[in-house]
C-alpha positions as CSV (number, residue, x, y, z in Angstrom):
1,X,-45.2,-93.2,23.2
2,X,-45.0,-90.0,25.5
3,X,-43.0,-90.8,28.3
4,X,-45.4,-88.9,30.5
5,X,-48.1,-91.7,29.6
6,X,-45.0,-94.0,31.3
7,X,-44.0,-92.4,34.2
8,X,-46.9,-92.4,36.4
9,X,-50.5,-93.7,35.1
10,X,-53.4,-91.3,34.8
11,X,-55.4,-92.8,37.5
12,X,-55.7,-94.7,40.7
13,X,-54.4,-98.2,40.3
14,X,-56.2,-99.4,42.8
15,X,-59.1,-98.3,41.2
16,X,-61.6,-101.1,41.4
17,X,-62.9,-100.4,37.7
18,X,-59.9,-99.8,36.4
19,X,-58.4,-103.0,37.8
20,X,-61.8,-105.3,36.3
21,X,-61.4,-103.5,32.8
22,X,-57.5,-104.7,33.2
23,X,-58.9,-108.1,34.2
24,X,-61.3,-108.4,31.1
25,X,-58.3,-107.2,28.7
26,X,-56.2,-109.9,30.3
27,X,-58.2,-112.8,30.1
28,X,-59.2,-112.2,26.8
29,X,-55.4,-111.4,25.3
30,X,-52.6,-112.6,27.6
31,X,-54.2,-115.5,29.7
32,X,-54.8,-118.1,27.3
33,X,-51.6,-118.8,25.8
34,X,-48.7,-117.3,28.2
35,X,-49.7,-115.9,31.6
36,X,-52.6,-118.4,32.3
37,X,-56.1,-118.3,34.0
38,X,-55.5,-115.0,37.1
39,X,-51.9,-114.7,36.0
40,X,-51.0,-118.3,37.6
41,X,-48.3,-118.7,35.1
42,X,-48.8,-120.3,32.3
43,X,-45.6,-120.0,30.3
44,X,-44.3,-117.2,32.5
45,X,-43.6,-116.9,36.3
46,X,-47.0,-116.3,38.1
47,X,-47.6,-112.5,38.8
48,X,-49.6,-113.7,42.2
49,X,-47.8,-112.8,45.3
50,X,-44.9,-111.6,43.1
51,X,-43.8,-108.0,43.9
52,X,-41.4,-107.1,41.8
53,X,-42.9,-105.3,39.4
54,X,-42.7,-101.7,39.3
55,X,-45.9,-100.2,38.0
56,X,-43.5,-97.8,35.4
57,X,-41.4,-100.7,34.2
58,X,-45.0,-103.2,33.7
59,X,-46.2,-100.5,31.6
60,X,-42.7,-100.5,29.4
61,X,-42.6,-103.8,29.1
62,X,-46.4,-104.4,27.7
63,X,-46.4,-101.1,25.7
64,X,-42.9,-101.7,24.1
65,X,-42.9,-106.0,24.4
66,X,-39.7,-108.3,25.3
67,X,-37.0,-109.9,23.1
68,X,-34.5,-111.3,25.2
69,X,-33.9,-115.1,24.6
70,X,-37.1,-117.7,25.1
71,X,-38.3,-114.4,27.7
72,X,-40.5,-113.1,24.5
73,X,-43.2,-110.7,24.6
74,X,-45.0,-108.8,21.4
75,X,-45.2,-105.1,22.0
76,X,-49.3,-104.1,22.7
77,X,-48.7,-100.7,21.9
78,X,-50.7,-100.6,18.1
79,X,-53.1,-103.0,20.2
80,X,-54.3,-100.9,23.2
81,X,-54.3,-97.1,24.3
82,X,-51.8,-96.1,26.8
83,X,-55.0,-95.9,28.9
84,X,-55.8,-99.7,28.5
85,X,-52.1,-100.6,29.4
86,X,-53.0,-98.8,32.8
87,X,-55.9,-101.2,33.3
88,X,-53.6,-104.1,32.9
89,X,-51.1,-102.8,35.0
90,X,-53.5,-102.0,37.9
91,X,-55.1,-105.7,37.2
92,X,-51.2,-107.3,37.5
93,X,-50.2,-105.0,40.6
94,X,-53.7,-106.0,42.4
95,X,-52.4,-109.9,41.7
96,X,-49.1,-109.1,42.6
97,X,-50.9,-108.4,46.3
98,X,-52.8,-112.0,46.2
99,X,-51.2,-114.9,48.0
100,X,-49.6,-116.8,45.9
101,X,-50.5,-120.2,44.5
């Protein structure tokens, strides 16, 4: 992964395409089983109204996954371009900005 591809995202995040294509990914690979329907938790904290994610570290943490304890998350790397980890990232910043539930 070239760290440039982490450090700052190649477009707007608050991009309103780029944040529906991050919605689509989501729902159809992260909402069913861990982060639930909108990000509203599931088997993780809810990302609505939460802002402490940094755009730099959500894009780490997707592209290279979690292994700390039950806090377990597979790497998306293989799965999705660094371009496509940039939608989710704009899709979970944009939640991070709704009231939360």
């Amino acid at each position: 992964m070239s760290t440039s591809w982490a450090d700052a995202p190649p477009f707007d995040l608050e991009d309103s395409a780029r944040i529906e294509a991050g919605k689509k990914r989501f729902g159809a690979n992260c909402a069913a089983y861990c982060h639930g329907s909108e990000g509203t938790g599931g088997r993780t904290p809810s990302f609505k109204g939460n802002l402490q994610f940094s755009a730099p570290s959500t894009y780490k943490v997707i592209a290279e996954g979690r292994r700390r304890g039950p806090d377990v998350m597979p790497p998306w790397s293989s799965s999705f371009t660094p371009e496509q980890i940039w939608e989710l990232v704009a899709y979970l910043q944009y939640l991070s900005k709704q009231p939360a539930q």
